[in-house]
C-alpha positions as CSV (number, residue, x, y, z in Angstrom):
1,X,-46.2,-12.5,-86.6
2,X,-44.9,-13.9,-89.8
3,X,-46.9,-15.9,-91.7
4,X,-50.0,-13.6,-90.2
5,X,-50.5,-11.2,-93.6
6,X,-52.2,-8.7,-91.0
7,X,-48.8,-8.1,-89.3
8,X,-47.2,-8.2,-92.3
9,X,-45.6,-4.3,-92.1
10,X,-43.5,-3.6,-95.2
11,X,-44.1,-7.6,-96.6
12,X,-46.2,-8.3,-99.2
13,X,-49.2,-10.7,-99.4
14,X,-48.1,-13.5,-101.8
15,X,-49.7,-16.8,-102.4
16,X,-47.6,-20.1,-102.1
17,X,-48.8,-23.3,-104.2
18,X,-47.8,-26.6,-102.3
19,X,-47.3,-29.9,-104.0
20,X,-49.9,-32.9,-103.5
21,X,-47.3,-34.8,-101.2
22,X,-47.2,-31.3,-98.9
23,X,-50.6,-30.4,-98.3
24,X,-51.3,-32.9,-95.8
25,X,-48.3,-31.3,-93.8
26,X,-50.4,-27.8,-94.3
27,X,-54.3,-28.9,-93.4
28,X,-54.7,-30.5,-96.7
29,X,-54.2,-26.5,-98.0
30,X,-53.3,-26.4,-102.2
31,X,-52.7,-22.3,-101.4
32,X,-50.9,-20.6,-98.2
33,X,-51.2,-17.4,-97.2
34,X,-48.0,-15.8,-96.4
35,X,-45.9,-12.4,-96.1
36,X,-42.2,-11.9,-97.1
37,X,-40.5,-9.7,-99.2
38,X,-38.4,-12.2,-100.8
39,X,-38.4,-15.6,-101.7
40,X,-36.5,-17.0,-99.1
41,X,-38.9,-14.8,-96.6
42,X,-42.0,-16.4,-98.2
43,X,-40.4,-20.1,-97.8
44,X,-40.1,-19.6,-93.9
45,X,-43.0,-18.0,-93.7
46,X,-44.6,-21.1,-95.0
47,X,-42.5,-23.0,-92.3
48,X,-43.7,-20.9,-89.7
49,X,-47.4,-20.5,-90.5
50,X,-47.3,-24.8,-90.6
51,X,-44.4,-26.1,-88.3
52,X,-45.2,-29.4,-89.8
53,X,-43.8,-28.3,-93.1
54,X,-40.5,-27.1,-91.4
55,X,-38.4,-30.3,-92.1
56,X,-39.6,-30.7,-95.5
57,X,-39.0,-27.6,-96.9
58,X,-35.7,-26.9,-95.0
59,X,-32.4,-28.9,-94.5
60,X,-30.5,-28.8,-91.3
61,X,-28.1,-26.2,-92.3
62,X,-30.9,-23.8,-92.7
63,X,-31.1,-24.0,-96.5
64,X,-34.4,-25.0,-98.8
65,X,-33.8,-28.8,-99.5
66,X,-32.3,-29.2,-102.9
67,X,-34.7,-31.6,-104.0
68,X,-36.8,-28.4,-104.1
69,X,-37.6,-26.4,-106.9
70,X,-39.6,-23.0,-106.2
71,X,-41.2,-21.3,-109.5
72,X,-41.5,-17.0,-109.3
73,X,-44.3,-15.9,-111.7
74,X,-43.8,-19.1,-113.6
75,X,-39.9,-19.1,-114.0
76,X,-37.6,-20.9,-112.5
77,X,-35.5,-19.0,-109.5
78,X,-32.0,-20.2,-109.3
79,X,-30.6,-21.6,-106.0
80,X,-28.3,-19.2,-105.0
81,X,-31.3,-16.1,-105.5
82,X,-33.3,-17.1,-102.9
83,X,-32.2,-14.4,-100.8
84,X,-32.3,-11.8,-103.0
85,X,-35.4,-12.5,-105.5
86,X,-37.8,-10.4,-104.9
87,X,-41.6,-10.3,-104.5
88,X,-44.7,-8.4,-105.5
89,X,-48.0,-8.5,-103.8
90,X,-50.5,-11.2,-104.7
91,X,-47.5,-13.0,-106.9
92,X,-47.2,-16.7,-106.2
93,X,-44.8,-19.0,-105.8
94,X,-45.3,-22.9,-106.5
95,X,-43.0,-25.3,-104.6
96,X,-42.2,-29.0,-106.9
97,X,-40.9,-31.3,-105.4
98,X,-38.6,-34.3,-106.6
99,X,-37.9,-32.3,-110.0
100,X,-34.9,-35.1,-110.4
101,X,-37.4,-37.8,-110.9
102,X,-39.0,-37.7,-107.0
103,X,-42.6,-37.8,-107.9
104,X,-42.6,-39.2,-111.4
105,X,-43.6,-42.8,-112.5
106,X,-39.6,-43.4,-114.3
107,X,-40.6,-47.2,-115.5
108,X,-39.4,-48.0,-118.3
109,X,-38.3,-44.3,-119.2
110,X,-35.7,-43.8,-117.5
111,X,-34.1,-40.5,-115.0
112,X,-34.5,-37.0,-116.5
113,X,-32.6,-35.9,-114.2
114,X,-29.8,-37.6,-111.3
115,X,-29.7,-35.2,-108.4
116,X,-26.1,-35.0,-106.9
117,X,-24.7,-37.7,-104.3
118,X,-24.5,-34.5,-101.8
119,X,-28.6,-33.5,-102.3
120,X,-29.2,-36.7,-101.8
121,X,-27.5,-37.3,-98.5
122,X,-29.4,-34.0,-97.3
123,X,-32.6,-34.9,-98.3
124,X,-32.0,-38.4,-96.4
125,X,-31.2,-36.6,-93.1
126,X,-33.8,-33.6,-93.7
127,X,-35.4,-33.9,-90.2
128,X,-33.9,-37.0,-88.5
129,X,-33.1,-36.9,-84.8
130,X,-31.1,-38.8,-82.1
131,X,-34.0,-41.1,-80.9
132,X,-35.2,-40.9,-76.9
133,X,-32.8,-42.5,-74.0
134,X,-33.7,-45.6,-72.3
135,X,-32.1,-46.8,-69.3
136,X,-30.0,-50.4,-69.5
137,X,-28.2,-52.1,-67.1
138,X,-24.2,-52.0,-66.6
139,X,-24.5,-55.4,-68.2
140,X,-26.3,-54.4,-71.4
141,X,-24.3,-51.5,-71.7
142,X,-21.5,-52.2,-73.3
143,X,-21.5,-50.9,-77.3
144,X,-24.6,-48.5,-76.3
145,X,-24.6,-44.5,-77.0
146,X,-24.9,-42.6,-74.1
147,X,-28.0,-40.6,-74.3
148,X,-26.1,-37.9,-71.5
149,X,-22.6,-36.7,-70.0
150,X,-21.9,-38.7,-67.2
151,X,-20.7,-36.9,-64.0
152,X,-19.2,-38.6,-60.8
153,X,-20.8,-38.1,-58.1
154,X,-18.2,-39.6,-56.0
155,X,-14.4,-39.9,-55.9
156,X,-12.5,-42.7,-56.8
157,X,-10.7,-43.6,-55.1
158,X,-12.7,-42.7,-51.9
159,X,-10.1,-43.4,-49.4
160,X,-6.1,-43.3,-49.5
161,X,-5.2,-46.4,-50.5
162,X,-1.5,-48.6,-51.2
163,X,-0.8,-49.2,-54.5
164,X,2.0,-51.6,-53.4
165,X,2.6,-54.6,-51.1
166,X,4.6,-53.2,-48.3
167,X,4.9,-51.1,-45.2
168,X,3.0,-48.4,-44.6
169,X,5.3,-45.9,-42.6
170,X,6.3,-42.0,-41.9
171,X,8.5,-41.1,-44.6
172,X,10.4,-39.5,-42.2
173,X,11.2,-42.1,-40.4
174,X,13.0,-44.0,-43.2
175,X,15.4,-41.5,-43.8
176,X,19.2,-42.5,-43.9
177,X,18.5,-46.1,-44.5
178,X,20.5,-48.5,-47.2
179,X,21.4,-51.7,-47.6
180,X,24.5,-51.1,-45.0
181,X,22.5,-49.2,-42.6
182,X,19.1,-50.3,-42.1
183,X,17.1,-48.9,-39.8
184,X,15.1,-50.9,-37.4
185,X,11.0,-50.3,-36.9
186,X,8.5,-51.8,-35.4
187,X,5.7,-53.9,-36.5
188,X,2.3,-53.0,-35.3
189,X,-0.2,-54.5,-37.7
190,X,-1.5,-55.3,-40.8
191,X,-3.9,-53.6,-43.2
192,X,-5.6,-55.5,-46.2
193,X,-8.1,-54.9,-48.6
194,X,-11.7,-54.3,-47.6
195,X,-10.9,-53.3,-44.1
196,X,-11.1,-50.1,-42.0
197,X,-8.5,-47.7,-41.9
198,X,-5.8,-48.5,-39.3
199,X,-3.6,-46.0,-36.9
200,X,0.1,-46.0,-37.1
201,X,0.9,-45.7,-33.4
202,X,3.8,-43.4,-32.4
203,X,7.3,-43.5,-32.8
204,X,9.1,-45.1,-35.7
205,X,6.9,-47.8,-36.6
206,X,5.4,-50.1,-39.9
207,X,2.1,-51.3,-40.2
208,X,2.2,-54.3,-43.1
209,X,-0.2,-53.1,-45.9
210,X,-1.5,-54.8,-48.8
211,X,-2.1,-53.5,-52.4
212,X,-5.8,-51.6,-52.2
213,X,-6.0,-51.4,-48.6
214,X,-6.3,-48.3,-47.0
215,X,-3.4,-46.1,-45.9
216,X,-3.5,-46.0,-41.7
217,X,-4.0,-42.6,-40.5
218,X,-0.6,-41.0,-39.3
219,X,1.2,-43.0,-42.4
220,X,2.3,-40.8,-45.5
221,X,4.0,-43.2,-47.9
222,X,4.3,-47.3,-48.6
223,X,7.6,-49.1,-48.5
224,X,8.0,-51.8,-51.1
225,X,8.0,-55.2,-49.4
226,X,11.7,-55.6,-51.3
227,X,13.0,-52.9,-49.6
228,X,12.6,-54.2,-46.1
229,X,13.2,-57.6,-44.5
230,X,10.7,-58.6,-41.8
231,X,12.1,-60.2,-38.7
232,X,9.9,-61.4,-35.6
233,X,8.3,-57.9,-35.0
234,X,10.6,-55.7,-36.9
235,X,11.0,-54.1,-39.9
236,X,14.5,-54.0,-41.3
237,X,14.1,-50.6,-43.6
238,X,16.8,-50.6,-46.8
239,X,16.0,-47.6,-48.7
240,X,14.4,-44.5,-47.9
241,X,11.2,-43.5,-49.5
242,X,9.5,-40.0,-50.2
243,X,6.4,-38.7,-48.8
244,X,3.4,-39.8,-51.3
245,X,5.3,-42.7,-52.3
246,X,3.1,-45.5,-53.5
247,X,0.1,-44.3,-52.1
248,X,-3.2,-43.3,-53.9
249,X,-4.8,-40.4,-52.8
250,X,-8.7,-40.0,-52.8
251,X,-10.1,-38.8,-56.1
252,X,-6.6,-39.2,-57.6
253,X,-8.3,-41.5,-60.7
254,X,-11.8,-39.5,-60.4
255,X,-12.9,-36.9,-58.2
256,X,-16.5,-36.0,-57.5
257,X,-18.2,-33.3,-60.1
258,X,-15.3,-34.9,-63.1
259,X,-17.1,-35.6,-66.4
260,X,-16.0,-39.2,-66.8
261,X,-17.7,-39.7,-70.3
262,X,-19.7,-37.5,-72.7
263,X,-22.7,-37.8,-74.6
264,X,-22.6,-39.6,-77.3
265,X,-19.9,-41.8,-76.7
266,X,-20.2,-45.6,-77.5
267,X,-19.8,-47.4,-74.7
268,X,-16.7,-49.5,-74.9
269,X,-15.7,-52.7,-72.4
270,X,-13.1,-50.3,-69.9
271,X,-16.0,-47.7,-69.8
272,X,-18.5,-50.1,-68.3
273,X,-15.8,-51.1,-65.5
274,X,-15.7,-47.5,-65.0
275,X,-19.2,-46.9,-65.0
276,X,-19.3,-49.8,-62.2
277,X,-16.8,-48.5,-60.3
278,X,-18.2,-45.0,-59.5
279,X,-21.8,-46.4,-59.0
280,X,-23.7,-45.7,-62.1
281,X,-26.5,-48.1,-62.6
282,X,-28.7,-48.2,-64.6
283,X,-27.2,-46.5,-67.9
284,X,-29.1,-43.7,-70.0
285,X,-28.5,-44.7,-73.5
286,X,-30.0,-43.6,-77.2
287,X,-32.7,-46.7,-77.7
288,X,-31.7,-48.6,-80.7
289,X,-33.1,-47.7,-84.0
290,X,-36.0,-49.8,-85.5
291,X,-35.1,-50.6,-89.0
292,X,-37.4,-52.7,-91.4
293,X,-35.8,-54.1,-94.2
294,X,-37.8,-55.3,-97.4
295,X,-36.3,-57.1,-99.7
296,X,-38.7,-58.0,-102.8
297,X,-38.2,-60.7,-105.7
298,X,-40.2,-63.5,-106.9
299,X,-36.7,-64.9,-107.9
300,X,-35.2,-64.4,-104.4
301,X,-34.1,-67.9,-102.2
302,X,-33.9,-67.5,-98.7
303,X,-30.7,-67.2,-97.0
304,X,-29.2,-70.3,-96.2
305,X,-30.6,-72.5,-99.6
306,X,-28.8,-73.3,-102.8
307,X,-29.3,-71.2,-106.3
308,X,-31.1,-73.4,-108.4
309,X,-32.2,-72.5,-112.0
310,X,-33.1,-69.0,-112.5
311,X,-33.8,-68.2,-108.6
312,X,-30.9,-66.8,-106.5
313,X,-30.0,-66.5,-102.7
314,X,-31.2,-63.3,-101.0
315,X,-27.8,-62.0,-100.4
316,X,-28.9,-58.5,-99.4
317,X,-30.9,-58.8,-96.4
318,X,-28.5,-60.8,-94.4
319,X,-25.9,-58.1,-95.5
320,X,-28.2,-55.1,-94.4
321,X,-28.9,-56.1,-91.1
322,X,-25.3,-56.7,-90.4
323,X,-24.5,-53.2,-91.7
324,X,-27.4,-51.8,-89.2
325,X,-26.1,-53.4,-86.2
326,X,-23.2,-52.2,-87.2
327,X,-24.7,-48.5,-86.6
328,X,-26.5,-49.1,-83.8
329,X,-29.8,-50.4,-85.7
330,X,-31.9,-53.3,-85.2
331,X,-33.1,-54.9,-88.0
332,X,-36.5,-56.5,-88.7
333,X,-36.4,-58.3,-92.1
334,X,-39.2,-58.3,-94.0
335,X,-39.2,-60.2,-97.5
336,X,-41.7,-59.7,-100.4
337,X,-42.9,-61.0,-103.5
338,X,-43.1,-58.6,-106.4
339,X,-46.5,-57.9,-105.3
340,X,-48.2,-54.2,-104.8
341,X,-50.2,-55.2,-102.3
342,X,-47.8,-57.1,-99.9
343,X,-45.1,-53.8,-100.4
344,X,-47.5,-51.5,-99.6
345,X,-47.8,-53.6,-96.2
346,X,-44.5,-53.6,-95.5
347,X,-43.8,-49.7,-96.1
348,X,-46.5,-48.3,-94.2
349,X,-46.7,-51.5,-91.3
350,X,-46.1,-49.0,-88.2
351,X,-43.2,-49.6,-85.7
352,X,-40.0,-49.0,-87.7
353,X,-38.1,-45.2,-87.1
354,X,-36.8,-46.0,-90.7
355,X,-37.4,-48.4,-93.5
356,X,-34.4,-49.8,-95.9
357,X,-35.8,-51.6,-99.2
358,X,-33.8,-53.2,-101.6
359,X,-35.1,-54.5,-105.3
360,X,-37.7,-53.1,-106.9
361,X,-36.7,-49.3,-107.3
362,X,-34.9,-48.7,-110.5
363,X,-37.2,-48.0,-114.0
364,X,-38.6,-52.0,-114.7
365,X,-42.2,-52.7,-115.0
366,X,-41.5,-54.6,-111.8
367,X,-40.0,-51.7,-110.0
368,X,-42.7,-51.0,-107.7
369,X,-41.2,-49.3,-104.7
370,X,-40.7,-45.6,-105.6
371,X,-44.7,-45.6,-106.7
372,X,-45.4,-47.5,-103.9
373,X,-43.7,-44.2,-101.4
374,X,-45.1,-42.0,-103.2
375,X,-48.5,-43.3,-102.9
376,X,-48.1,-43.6,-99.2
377,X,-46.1,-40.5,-97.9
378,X,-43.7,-38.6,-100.5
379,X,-40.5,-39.5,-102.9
380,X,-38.4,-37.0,-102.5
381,X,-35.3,-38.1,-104.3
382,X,-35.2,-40.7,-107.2
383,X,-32.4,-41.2,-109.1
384,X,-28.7,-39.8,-108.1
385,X,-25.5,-38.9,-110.1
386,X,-23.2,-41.7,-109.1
387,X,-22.0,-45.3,-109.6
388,X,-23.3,-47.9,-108.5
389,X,-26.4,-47.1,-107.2
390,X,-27.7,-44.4,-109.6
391,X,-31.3,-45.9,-109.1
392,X,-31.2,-44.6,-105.3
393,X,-33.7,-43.0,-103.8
394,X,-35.1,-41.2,-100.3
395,X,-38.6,-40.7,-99.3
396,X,-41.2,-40.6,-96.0
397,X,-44.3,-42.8,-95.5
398,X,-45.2,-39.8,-92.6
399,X,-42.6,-39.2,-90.5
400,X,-40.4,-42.2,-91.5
401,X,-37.6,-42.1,-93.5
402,X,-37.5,-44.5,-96.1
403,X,-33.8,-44.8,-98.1
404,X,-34.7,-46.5,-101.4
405,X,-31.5,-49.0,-102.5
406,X,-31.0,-50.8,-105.6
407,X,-31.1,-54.5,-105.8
408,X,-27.5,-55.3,-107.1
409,X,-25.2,-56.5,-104.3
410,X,-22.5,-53.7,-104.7
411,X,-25.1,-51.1,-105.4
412,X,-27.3,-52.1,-102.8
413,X,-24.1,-52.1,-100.6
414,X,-22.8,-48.6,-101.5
415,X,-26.2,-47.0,-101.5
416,X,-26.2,-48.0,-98.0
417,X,-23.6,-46.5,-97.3
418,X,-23.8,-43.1,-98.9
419,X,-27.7,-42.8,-98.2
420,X,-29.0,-45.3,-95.0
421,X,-26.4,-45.8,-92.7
422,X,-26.0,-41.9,-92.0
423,X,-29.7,-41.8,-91.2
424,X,-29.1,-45.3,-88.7
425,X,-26.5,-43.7,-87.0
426,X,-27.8,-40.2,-86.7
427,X,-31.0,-42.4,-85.3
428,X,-28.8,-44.2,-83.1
429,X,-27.1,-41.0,-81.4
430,X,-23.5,-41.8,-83.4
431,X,-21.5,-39.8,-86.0
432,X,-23.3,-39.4,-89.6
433,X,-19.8,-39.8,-91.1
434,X,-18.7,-43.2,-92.5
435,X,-17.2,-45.8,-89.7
436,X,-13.9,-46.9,-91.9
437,X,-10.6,-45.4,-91.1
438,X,-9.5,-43.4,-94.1
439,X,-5.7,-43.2,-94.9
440,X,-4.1,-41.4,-98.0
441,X,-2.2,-43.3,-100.1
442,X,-0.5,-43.4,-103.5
443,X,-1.8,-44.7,-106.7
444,X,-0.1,-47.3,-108.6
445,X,-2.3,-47.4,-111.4
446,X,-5.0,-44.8,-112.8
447,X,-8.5,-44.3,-111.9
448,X,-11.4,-43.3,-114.9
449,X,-14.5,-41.8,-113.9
450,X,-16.7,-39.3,-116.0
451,X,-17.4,-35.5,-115.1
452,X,-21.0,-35.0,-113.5
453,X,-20.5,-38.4,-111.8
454,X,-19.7,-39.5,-108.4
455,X,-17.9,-43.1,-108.7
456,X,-16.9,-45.2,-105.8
457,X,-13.7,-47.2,-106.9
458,X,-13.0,-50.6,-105.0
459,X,-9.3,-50.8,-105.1
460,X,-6.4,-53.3,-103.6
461,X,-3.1,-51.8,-101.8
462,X,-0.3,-53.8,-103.0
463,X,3.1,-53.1,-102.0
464,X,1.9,-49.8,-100.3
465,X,0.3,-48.8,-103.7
466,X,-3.3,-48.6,-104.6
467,X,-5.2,-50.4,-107.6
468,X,-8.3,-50.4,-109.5
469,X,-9.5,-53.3,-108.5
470,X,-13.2,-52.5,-110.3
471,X,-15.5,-49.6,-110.9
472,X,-18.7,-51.3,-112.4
473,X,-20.4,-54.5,-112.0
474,X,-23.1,-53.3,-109.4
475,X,-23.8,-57.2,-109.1
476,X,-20.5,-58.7,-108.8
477,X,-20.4,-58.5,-104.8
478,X,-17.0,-60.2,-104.9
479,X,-15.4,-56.9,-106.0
480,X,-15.7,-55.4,-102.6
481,X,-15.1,-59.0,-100.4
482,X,-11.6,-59.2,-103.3
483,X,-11.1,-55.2,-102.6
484,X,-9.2,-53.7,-99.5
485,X,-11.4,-50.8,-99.3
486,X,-12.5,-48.0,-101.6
487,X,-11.8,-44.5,-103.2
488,X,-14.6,-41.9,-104.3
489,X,-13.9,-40.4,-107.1
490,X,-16.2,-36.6,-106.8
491,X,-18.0,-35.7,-110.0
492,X,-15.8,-32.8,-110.9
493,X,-12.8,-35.3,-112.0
494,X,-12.4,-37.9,-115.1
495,X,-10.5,-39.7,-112.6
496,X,-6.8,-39.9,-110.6
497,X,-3.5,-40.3,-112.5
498,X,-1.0,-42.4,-111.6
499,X,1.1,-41.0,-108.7
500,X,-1.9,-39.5,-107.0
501,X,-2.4,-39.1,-103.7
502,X,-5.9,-40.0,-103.0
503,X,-8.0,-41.3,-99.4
504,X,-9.2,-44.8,-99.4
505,X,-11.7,-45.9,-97.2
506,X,-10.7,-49.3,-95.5
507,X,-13.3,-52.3,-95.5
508,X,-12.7,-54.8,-92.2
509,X,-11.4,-50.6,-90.0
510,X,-14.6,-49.6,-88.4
511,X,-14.3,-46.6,-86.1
């Protein structure tokens, strides 16, 4: 088995060190036992031998996290070796984790290091899941994920039914007739809505139907009531109609075994009616995402009051838990003051499936927050390479994600964005990619960022042109209310001339 040195065949016995914020993960072990031949071997080795570690040592696509660092003999082994770097027997390998400024008290020192918007997004998702179905009625439905495929087990419609007021008659038996030669048949009944099927009796007859009611046996198509003129118990017949006309056949709309909606889907208004109208009651849907929201500040106002003096308005929380609905979330808003005690409440309080803080987690003597998570559970990012929000960060208080987000408006706004809402909406069954329709436009005027930087741009479109609207001031919230949406700038560019086409991001064109 691997992991098991006794079966380890042509491995090698190595030791693997694990960091402080692993070992619990591991039965509080400092050194595992493990047989690989190469790094990579050794890593899910580790993995297997403690499944618990799985999700912290390895991102979804199957790669070690990048917030990862893994030390050969004391040197550094590059990313891309993993495969390939060998190993001796009894050599060990020490994991470190949160080498960008994770695991380290930055107050008042400032980042080392800014791990890339990209690790950071990984390192947020690293292990989160589309939470458990719950069954809601066709009432509460509507703007729910389903949690499964739906399949009909019925047809719709069941019966053959009119889709126009009219006659139902033998197509046959309309043949020949125009508005200078009608032909004559008799009346024998009516069928509406809601009532058994009828018989058309022999011989050229009509049998007056209603839209929805079902076609009388012996009938194969509906004449519209303007081509015929009813008189005492006949049917003057002015047009000939086909066989099939007007007439809806059983499971024409949805017939029984059709997958009428996939997994997944959010449940709009039209797919509730249709829901109804093959049966389907209650619905199995992805239960909503728990998501506590802390917001801490001694100078923070509740929402609703006036700024007055030094204090201001809490203008974060109200905007987070709109964003989480958004995705599916539910909020639970918890405020602080800038007090250990009553953060470290708030963090490790059970019943959230993921914890959004905003304040208190850049490199101030106040900043308390990325301490504070890595006290409880593990920082695993601290610090990224973008603007705003280079003071992001992502951690776990056990197996809850916690997405770390500055305290300015803008950047507390577009960490959200980048970092937490992929994590709500994975949570919440729907896409990880952002909810705004993206279009690609031309630039009017030039965009500056710096190389090794990702910067998210809010612009204006003016005359079918985009413009800078503004790049910094993380706490001018304004920007992005002013702005028509945004353009992200990847770290690899200084920026977009004029005449570029680039892909903006519309605010106000959820998806």
């Amino acid at each position: 088995m691997v992991g098991d040195p006794a079966a380890a065949g042509a491995f090698v016995v190595v030791m693997v060190r694990l960091p402080r914020q692993l070992r619990k993960y591991a039965a509080d072990a400092e050194l595992v036992r493990v047989s690989g031949d190469t790094v990579i071997e050794v890593m899910r080795a580790v993995a297997e031998a403690h499944p618990d570690l799985r999700i912290r040592l390895f991102a979804d696509s199957g790669l070690v996290h990048p917030h990862l660092a893994l030390f050969h003999r004391e040197e550094l082994v590059a990313r891309g070796q993993y495969d390939a770097h060998p190993v001796a027997a009894d050599d060990r390998i020490e994991i470190i984790i949160g080498i960008t400024g994770g695991a380290e008290d930055v107050r008042m020192r400032g980042f080392r290091q800014r791990v890339s918007v990209e690790e950071a997004h990984s390192a947020a998702l690293a292990g989160v899941e589309r939470l458990e179905a719950e069954p809601v009625s066709l009432e509460e439905s509507s703007g729910r994920v389903l949690a499964e495929a739906v399949v009909s087990t019925v047809a719709v419609p069941a019966f053959r039914r009119a889709t126009m007021d009219g006659y139902a008659v033998r197509a046959a038996d309309t043949f020949g007739a125009s508005p200078y030669g009608p032909i004559a048949l008799r009346l024998v009944g009516e069928a509406l809505p809601g009532t058994s099927p009828a018989v058309l009796a022999g011989g050229p007859a009509a049998l007056r139907i209603m839209t929805g009611a079902p076609v009388p046996d012996g009938a194969d198509a509906v004449l519209k009531a303007e081509d015929a003129t009813e008189i005492a118990e006949i049917v003057e017949v002015h047009a000939a109609v086909a066989p099939s006309k007007n007439v809806g056949e059983i499971g024409e709309d949805i017939a029984i075994g059709d997958r009428v909606l996939a997994s997944g889907r959010r449940l709009l208004p039209q797919d509730v009616g249709l829901l109804s109208s093959i049966g389907c009651s209650p619905v199995s849907v992805v239960r909503r995402p728990r998501v506590r929201v802390m917001v801490s500040g001694d100078e923070l106002l509740e929402p609703g009051e006036s700024p007055s003096g030094s204090r201001i308005v809490d203008s974060n929380s109200p905007m987070l838990a709109a964003l989480i609905r958004r995705d599916g979330g539910v909020p639970e808003v918890i405020r602080t003051p800038d007090d250990a005690s009553a953060m470290r409440a708030a963090l490790s309080a059970p019943g959230a499936d993921a914890v959004v803080t905003a304040g208190a987690a850049s490199v101030g003597t106040e900043d308390r927050v990325p301490v504070l998570v890595d006290e409880l559970g593990e920082l695993i990012v601290h610090g990224v390479a973008m603007r705003p929000s280079s003071p992001s960060g992502v951690g776990r208080v056990g197996a809850t994600p916690v997405l770390l987000l500055p305290g300015n408006p803008v950047s507390c706004l577009v960490a959200y964005d980048f970092f937490a809402g992929p994590v709500v909406r994975r949570l919440a069954g729907l896409p990880d990619e952002w909810p705004y329709r993206k279009e690609t436009m031309q630039l009017g005027s030039r965009l500056v960022s710096q190389i090794g930087r990702t910067d998210y741009a809010r612009v204006v479109v003016e005359d079918g042109l985009v413009r800078s609207l503004a790049i910094s001031g993380a706490s001018v919230l304004s920007s992005v209310t002013r702005a028509d949406g945004f353009v992200v700038i990847p770290p690899g560019l200084e920026g977009y001339p004029a005449g570029s086409d680039v892909d903006v991001y519309l605010y106000g064109s959820e998806i």
